[in-house]
ROSE-531574 format. One record per residue (C-alpha): residue in three letters; x, y, z. Coordinates in steps of 0.05 Angstrom, whole numbers. Layout:
% ROSE-531574
+-------+--------+--------+--------+
| bator |     xx |     yy |     zz |
+-------+--------+--------+--------+
|   ALA |      X |      Y |      Z |
...
+-------+--------+--------+--------+
END
This chain:
% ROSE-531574
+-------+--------+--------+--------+
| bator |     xx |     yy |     zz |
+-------+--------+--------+--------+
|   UNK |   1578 |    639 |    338 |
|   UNK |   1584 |    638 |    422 |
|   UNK |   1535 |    614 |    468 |
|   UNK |   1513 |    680 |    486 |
|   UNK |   1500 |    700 |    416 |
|   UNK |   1461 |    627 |    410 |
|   UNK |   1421 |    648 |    478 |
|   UNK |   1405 |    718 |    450 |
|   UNK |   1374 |    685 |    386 |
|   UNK |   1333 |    632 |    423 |
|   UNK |   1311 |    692 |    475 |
|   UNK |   1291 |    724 |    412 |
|   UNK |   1257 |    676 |    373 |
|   UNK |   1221 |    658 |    436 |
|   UNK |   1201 |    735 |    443 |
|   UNK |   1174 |    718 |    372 |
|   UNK |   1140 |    664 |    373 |
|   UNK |   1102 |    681 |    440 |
|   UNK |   1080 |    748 |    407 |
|   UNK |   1051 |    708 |    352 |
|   UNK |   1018 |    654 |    392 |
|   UNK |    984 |    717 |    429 |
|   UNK |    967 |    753 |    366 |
|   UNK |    929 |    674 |    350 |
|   UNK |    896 |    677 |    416 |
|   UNK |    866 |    747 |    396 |
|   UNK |    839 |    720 |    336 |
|   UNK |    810 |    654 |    372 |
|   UNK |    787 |    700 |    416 |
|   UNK |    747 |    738 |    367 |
|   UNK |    730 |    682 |    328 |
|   UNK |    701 |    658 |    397 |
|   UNK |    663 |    715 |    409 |
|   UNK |    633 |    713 |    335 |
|   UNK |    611 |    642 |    342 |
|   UNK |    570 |    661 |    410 |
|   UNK |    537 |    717 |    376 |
|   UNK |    516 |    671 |    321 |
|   UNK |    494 |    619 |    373 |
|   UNK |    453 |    685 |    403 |
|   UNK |    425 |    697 |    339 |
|   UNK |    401 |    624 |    322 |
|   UNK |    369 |    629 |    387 |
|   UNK |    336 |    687 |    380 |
|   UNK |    302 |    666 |    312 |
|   UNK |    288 |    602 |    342 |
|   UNK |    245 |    630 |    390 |
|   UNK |    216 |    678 |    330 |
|   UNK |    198 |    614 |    281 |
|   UNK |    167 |    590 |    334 |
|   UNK |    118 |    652 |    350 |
|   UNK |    105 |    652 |    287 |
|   UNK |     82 |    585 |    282 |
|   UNK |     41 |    590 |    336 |
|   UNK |      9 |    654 |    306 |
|   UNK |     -2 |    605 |    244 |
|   UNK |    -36 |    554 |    285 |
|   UNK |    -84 |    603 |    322 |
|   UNK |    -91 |    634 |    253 |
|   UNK |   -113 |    573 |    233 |
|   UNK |   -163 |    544 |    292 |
|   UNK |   -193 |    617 |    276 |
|   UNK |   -203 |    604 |    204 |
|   UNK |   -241 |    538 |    228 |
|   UNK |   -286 |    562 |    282 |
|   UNK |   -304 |    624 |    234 |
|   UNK |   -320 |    565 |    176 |
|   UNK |   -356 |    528 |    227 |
|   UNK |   -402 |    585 |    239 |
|   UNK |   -421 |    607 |    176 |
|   UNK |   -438 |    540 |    148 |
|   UNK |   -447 |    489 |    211 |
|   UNK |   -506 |    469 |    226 |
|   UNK |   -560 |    530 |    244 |
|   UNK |   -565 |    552 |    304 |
|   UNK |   -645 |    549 |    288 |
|   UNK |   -656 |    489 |    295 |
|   UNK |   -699 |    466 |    362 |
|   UNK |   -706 |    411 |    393 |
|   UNK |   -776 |    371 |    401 |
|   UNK |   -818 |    394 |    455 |
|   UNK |   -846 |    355 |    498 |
|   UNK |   -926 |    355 |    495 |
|   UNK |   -923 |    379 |    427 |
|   UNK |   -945 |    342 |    356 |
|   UNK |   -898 |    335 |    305 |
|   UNK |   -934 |    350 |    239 |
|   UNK |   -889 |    304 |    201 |
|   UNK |   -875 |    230 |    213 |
|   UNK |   -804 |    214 |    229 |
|   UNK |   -749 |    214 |    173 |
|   UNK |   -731 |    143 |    172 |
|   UNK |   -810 |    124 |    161 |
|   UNK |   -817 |    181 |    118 |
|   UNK |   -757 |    145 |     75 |
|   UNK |   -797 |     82 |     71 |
|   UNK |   -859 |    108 |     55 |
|   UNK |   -829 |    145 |     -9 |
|   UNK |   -781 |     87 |    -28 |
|   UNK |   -851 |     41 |    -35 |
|   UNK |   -877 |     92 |    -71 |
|   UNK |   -818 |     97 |   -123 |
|   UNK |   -845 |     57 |   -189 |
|   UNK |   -788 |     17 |   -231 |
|   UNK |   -787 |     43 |   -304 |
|   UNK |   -741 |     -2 |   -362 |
|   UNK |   -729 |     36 |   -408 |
|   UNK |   -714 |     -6 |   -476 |
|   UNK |   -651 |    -11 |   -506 |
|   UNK |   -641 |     22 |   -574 |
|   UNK |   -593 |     -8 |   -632 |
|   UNK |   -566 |     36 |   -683 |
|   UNK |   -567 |     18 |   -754 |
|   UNK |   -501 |     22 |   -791 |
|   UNK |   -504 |     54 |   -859 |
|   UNK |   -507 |     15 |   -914 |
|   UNK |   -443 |     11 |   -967 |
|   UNK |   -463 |     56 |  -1028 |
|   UNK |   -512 |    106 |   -992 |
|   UNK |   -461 |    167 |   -998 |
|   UNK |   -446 |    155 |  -1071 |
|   UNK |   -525 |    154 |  -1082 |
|   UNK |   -533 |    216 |  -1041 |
|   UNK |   -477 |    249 |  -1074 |
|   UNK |   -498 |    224 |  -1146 |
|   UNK |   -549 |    282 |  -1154 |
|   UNK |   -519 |    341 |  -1131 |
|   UNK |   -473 |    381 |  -1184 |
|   UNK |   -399 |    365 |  -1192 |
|   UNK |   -348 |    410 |  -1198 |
|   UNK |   -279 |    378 |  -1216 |
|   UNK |   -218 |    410 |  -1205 |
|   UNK |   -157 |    383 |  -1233 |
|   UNK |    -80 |    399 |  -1220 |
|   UNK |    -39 |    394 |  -1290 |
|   UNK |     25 |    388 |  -1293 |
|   UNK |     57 |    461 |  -1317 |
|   UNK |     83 |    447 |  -1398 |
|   UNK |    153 |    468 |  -1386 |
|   UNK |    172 |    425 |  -1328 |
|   UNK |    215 |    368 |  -1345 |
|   UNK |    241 |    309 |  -1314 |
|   UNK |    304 |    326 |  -1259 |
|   UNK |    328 |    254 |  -1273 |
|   UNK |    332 |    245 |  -1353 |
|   UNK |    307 |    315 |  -1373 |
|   UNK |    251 |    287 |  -1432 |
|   UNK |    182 |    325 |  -1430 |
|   UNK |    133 |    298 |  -1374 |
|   UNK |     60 |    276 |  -1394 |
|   UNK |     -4 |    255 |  -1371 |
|   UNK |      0 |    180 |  -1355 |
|   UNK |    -66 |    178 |  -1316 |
|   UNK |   -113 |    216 |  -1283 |
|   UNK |   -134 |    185 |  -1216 |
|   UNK |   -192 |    209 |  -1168 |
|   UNK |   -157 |    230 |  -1105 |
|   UNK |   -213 |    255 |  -1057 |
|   UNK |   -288 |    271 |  -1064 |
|   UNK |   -302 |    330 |  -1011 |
|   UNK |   -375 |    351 |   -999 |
|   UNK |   -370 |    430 |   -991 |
|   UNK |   -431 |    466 |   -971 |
|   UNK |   -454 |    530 |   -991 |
|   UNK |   -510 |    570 |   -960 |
|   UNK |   -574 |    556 |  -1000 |
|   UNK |   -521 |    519 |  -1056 |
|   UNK |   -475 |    446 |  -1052 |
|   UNK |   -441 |    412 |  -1096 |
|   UNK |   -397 |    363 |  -1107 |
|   UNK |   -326 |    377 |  -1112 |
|   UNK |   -277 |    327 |  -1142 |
|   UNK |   -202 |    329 |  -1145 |
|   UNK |   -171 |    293 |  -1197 |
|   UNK |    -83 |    286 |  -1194 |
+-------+--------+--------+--------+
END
């Protein structure tokens, strides 16, 4: 390869390499021009929020001063004349005057009795009794040893109280 052929190369890659660095600037460019129309736009609803905020807060004080009105104080109410008699005393006398009156009243304390043990079986002792048992079904058998099961015991499990309009009885549950 010559010199000139070396020169023409580097004249070209130059050629190449300064339309890419202007096809970059284009893009900056752009990228430039985005980023200032996003800082617009931030800007913009800046100044939005804050309208609205504003409308909020007047929103707001209106709310209150609309409260105020319809349940502050009335706008009745009149100040004492002068020259005129008040028909009632004032209310810091009146106060007194119904505090002496007030009468102190103890009421006595009241203890509860606690049941004695064997009241429920005596209250239960004449009503009728109905016993219901739960046998054991004759075929079942033992899973372990498979013998026959039988009746080792019977044992009271619960007594339950069951009313009835007009009828109770006693029902007893025997296992």
């Amino acid at each position: 390869m010559t010199e000139q052929e070396e020169l023409l190369m580097l004249r070209a890659l130059a050629e190449k390499q300064k339309s890419e660095l202007a096809a970059k600037d284009k893009t900056i460019e752009g990228q430039m021009g985005q980023i200032e129309n996003q800082k617009v736009q931030i800007e913009t609803q800046k100044a939005q929020i804050e309208k609205q905020r504003i409308q909020i807060e007047n929103m707001v004080q209106a709310l209150l001063h609309a409260r105020k009105k319809l349940f502050g104080p009335s706008s009745e109410v009149t100040s004492q004349v002068e020259g005129q008699i008040n028909l009632f005393e004032t209310t810091y006398e009146l106060a007194n005057e119904l505090f002496k009156e007030q009468k102190k009243i103890t009421v006595p304390s009241y203890d509860r009795t606690a049941r004695q043990p064997g009241v429920r079986a005596e209250m239960l002792a004449e009503l009728p009794k109905d016993i219901e048992e739960f046998i054991i079904n004759p075929e079942e058998t033992c899973s372990v040893c498979g013998s026959e099961l039988k009746i080792i015991v019977k044992k009271l499990i619960r007594t339950e109280v069951e009313f009835i309009p007009a009828k109770l009885k006693v029902k007893q549950i025997v296992q």
